[in-house]
DSSP file (Angstrom, degrees, kcal/mol; ACC not computed):
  #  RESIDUE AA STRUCTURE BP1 BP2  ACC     N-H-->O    O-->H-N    N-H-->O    O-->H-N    TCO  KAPPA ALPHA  PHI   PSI    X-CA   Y-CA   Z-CA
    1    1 A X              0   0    0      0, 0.0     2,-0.1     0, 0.0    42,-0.1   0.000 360.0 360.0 360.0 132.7    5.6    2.0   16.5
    2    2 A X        -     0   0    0      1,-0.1     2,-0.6    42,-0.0    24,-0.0  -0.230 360.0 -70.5 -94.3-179.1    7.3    2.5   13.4
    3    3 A X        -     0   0    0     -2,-0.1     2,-0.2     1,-0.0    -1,-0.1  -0.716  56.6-115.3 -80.6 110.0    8.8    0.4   11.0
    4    4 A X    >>  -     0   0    0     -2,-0.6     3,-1.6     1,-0.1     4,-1.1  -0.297  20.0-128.8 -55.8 123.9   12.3   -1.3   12.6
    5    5 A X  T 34 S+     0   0    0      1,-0.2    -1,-0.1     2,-0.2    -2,-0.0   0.595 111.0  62.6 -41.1  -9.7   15.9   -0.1   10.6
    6    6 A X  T 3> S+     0   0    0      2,-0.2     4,-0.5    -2,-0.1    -1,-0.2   0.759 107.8  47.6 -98.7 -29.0   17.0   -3.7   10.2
    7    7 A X  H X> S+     0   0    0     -3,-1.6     3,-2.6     1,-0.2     4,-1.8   0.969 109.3  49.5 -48.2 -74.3   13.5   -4.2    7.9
    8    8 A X  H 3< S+     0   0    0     -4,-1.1    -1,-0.2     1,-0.3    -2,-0.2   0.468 104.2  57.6 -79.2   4.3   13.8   -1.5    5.9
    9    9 A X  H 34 S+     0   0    0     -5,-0.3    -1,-0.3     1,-0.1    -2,-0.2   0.889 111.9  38.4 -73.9 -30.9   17.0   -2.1    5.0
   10   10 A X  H << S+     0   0    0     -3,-2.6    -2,-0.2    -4,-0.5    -1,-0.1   0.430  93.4 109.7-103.7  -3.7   16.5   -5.3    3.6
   11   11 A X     <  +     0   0    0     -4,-1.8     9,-0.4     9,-0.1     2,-0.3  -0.144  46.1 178.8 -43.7 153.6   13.0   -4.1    2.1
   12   12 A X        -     0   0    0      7,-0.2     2,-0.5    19,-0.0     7,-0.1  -0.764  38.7 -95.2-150.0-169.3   13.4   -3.9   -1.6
   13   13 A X        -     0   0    0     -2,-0.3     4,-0.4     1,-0.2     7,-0.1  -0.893  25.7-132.2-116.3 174.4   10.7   -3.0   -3.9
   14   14 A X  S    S+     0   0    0     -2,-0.5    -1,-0.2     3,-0.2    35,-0.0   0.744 104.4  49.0-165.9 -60.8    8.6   -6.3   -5.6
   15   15 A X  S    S-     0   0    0      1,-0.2    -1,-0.1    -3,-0.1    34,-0.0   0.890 133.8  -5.0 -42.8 -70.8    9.1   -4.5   -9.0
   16   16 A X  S    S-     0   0    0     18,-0.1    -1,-0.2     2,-0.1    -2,-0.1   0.209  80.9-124.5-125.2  18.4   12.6   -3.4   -9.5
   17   17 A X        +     0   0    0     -4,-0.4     2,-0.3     1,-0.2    -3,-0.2   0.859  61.2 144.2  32.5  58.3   14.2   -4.3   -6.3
   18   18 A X        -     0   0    0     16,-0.1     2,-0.5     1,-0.1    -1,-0.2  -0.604  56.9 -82.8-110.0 173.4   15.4   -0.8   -5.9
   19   19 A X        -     0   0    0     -2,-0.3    13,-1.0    -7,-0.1     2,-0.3  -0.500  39.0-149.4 -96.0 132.9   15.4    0.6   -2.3
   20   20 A X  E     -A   31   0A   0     -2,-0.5     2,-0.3    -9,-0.4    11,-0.2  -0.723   7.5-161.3-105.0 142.0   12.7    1.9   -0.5
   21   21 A X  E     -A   30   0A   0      9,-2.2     9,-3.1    -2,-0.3     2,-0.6  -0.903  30.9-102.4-117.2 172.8   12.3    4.6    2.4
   22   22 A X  E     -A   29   0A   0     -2,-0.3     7,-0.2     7,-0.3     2,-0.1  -0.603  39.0-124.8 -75.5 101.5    9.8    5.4    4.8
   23   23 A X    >   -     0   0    0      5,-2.5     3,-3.4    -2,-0.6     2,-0.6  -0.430  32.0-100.1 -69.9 143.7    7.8    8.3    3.8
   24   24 A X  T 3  S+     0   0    0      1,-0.3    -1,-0.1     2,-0.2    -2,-0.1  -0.023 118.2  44.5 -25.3 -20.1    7.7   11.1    6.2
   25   25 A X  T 3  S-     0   0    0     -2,-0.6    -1,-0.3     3,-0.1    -2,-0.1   0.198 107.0-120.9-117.1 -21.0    4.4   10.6    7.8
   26   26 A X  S <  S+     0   0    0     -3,-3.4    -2,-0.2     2,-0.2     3,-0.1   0.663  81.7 119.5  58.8  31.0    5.1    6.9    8.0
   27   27 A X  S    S+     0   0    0      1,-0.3    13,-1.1    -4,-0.2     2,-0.2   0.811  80.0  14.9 -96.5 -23.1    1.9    5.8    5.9
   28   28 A X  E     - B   0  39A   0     -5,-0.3    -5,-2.5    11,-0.2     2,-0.6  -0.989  56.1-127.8-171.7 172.7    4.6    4.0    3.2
   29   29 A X  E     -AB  22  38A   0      9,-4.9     9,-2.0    10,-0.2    -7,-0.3  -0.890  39.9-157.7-113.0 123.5    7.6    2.8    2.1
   30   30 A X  E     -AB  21  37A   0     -9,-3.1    -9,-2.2    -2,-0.6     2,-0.3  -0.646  15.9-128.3 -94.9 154.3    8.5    4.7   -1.8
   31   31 A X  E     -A   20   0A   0      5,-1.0     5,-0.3   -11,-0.2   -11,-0.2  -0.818  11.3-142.6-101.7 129.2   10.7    3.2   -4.1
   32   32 A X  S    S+     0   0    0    -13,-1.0     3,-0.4    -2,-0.3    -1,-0.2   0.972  98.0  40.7 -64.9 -63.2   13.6    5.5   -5.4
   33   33 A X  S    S+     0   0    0      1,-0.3     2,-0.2     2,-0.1    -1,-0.2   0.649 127.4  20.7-102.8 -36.6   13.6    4.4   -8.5
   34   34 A X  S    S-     0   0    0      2,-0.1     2,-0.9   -16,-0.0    -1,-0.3  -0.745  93.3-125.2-139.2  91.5    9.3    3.8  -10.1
   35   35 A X        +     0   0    0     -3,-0.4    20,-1.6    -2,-0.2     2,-0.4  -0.188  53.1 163.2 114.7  30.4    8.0    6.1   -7.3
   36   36 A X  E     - C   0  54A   0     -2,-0.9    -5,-1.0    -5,-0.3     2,-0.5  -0.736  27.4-148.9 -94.2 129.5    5.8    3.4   -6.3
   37   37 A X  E     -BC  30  53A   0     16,-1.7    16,-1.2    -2,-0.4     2,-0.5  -0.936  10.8-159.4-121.6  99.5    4.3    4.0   -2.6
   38   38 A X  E     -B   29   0A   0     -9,-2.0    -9,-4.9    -2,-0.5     9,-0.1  -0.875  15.6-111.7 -99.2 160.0    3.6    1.1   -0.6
   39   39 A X  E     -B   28   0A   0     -2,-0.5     7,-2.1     7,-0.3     2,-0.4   0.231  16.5-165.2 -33.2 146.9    1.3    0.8    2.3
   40   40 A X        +     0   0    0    -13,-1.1     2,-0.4     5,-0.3     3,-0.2  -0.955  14.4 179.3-129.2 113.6    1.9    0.3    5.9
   41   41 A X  S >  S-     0   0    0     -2,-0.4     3,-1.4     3,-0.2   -14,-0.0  -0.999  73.2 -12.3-135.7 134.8   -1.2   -0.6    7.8
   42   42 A X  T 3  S-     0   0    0     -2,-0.4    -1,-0.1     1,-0.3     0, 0.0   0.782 130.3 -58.6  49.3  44.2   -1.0   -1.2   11.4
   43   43 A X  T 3  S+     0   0    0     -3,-0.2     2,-0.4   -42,-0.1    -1,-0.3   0.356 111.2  90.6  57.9  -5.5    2.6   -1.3   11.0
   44   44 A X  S <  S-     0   0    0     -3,-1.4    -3,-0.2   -41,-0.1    -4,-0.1  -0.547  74.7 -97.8-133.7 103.5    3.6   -3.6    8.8
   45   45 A X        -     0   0    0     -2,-0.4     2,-1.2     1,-0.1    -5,-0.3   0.495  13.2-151.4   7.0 102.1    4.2   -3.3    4.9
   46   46 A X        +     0   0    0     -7,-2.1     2,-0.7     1,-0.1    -7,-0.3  -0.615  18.8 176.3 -90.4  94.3    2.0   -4.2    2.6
   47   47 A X        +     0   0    0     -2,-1.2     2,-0.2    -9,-0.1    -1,-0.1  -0.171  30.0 132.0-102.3  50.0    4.2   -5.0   -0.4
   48   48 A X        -     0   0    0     -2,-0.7     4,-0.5     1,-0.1    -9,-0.1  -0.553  54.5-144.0 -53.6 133.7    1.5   -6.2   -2.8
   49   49 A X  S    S+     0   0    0     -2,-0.2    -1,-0.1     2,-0.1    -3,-0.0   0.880 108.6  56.9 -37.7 -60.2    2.1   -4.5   -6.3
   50   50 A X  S    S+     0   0    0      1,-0.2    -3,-0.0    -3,-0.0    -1,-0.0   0.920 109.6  50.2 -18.8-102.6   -1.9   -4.5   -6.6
   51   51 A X  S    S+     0   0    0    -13,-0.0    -1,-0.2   -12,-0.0    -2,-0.1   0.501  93.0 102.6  14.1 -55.7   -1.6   -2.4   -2.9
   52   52 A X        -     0   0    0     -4,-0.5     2,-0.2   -14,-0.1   -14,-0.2   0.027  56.4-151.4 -85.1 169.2    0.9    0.2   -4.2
   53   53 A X  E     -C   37   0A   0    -16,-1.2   -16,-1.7   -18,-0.1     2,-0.3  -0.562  16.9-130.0 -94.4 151.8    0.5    4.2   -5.4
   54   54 A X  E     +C   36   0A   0     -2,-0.2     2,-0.4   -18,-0.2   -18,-0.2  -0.951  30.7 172.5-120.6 116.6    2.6    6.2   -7.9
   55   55 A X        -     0   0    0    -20,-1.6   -20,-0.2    -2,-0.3     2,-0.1  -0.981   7.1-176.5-116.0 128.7    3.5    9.2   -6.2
   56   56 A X              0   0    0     -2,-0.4   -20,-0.1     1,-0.2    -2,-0.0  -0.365 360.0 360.0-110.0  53.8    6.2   11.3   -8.6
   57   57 A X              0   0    0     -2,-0.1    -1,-0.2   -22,-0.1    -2,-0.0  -0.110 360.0 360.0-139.5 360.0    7.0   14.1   -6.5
């Protein structure tokens, strides 16, 4: 089960409230703007700061 469209729309990022998608694989939702990767476990978003990755490419 993925992440629903109505979610991720309104998902923002904790940081800079810049807009997040669903990386390709579906493991997290990156932030356009500070490349910041959070988790998804067992479907739902873990949008701790703590949590998150910096993936730059």
């Amino acid at each position: 089960m993925a992440i629903h469209p109505d979610l991720l729309e309104i998902l923002v990022c904790p940081v800079d409230k810049a807009a997040l998608s669903l990386k390709a694989d579906g493991s997290g939702l990156k932030c356009q703007q500070c490349h910041r990767v959070y988790p998804v476990k067992d479907d739902i978003p873990v949008m701790l700061v703590d949590e998150a990755t910096i993936e730059v490419s």
